[in-house]
Phi, psi and omega in degrees: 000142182239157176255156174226132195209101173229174187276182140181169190239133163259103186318155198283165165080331169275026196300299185308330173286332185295288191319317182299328187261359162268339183290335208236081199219132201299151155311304135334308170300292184307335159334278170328300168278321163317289193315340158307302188145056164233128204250308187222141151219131169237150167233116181255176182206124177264119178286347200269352174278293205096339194291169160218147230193111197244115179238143151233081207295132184243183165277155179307300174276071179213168197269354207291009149301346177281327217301329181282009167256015208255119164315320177268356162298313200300318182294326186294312169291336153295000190273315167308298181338286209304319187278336171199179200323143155241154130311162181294324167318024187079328212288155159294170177269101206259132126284064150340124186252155174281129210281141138248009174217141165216121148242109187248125139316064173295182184267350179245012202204174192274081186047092156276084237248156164236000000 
């Protein structure tokens, strides 16, 4: 399984429209992104920053490199755009960040670190 763990900036004053539009997040999109391969995406918010902290889990075998030639990734980000940082393409403005600690739990066995 692979992680994707990045940044983004949320403008100030838009925390409640970013959350009401992810509460609402098209059907088409979630589609879309399962059929890549994520497996999981989360988004946190330091309110007191504006960062937002993106973690995702894919599948091994997966596709999210296509997803930004994909028309409803392009429409979500024009949906977006407005609430926090872009590219001029609409895309957001991602800082990949570097893992330096993993720690996992299986379910039958003991702590493993990476």
């Amino acid at each position: 399984m692979q992680r994707n763990v990045f940044t983004m900036k949320l403008q100030p004053g838009c925390a409640v429209e970013y959350k009401k539009r992810h509460q609402e997040i098209w059907p088409e999109l979630q589609a879309l992104l399962r059929d890549a391969g994520l497996i999981e995406y989360a988004v946190y918010l330091d309110e007191l920053t504006g960062t937002l902290f993106a973690v995702q889990r894919l599948a091994d075998k997966n596709t999210v490199h296509e997803l930004p030639g994909h028309e409803v990734t392009r429409r979500w980000w024009a949906h977006m755009a407005e609430l926090i940082d872009t590219n001029v393409d609409n895309s957001p403005l991602c800082k990949p960040l570097e893992e330096v600690f993993h720690l996992e739990f299986g379910p039958d066995q003991g702590p493993t670190a990476e």
